[in-house]
C-alpha positions in Angstrom: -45.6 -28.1 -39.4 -45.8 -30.9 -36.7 -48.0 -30.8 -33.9 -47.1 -31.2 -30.0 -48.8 -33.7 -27.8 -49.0 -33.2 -24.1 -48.4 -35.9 -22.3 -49.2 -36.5 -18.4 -46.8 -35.7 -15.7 -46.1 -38.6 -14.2 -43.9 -38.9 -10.7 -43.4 -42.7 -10.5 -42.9 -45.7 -12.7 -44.2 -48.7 -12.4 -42.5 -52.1 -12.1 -41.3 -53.6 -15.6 -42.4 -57.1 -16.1 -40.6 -58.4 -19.1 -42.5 -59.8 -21.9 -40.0 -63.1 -22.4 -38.8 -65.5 -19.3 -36.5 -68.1 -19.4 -37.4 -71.3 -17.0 -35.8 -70.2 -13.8 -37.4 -66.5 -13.9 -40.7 -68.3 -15.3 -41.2 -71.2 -12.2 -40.8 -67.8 -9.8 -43.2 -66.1 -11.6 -45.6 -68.4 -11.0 -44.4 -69.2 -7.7 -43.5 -73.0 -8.5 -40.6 -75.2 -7.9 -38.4 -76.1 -11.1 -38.9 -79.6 -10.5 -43.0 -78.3 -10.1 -42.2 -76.3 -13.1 -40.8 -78.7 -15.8 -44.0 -81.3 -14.4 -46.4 -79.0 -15.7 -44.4 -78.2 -18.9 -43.8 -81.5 -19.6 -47.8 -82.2 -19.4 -48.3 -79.4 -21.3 -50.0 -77.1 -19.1 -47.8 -74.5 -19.2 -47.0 -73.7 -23.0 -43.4 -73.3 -24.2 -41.9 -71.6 -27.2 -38.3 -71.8 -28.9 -36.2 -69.2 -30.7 -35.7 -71.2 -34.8 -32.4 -73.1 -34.2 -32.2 -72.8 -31.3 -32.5 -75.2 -28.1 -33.5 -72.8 -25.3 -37.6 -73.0 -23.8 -39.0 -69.6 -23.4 -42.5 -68.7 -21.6 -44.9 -65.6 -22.6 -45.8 -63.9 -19.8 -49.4 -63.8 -21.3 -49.0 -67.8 -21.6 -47.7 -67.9 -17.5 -50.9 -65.1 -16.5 -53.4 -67.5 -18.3 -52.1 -70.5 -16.4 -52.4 -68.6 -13.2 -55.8 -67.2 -14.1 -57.1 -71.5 -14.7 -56.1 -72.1 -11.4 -59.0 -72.2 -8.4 -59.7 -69.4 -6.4 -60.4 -70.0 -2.4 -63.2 -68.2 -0.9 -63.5 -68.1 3.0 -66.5 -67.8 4.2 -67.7 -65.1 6.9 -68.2 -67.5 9.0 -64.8 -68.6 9.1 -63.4 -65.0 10.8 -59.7 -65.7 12.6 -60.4 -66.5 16.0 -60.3 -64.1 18.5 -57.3 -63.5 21.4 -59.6 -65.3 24.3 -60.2 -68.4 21.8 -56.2 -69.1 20.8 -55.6 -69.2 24.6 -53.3 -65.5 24.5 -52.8 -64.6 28.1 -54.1 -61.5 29.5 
């Protein structure tokens, strides 16, 4: 006899991110230029694979969120808060 699993109800999906990106879908991913985009290939910064006979670059999504997490993170301070109507010179 086989037993029954309940599963949550769920009233949404979420967005699919595919696994496997080709170079265009890849440089957008990480918000890059192709030009950008085959720099930091060619340097080896951003990791490649290929398919066995075949000729055609592929990029891991796990490879492309590693790259983004090595990059610097900005911090503004709180002193730096956007400047206020009076101080951009907005007319009342």
């Amino acid at each position: 006899m086989s037993k029954l699993i309940l599963m949550p109800v769920i009233d949404k999906l979420g967005p699919l991110t595919p696994a496997v990106m080709y170079e265009a879908v890849a440089a957008k991913y990480v918000k890059l230029g192709i030009h950008d985009f085959r720099k930091l290939v060619d340097a080896g910064v951003i990791p490649f694979r290929t398919h066995p006979g075949r000729t055609r670059r592929i990029y891991l999504t796990a490879d492309l969120d590693e790259y983004l997490s090595r990059l610097p993170r900005g911090r503004i301070p709180t002193s730096e808060d956007s400047p206020s109507s009076e101080e951009r010179g907005a007319l009342r």
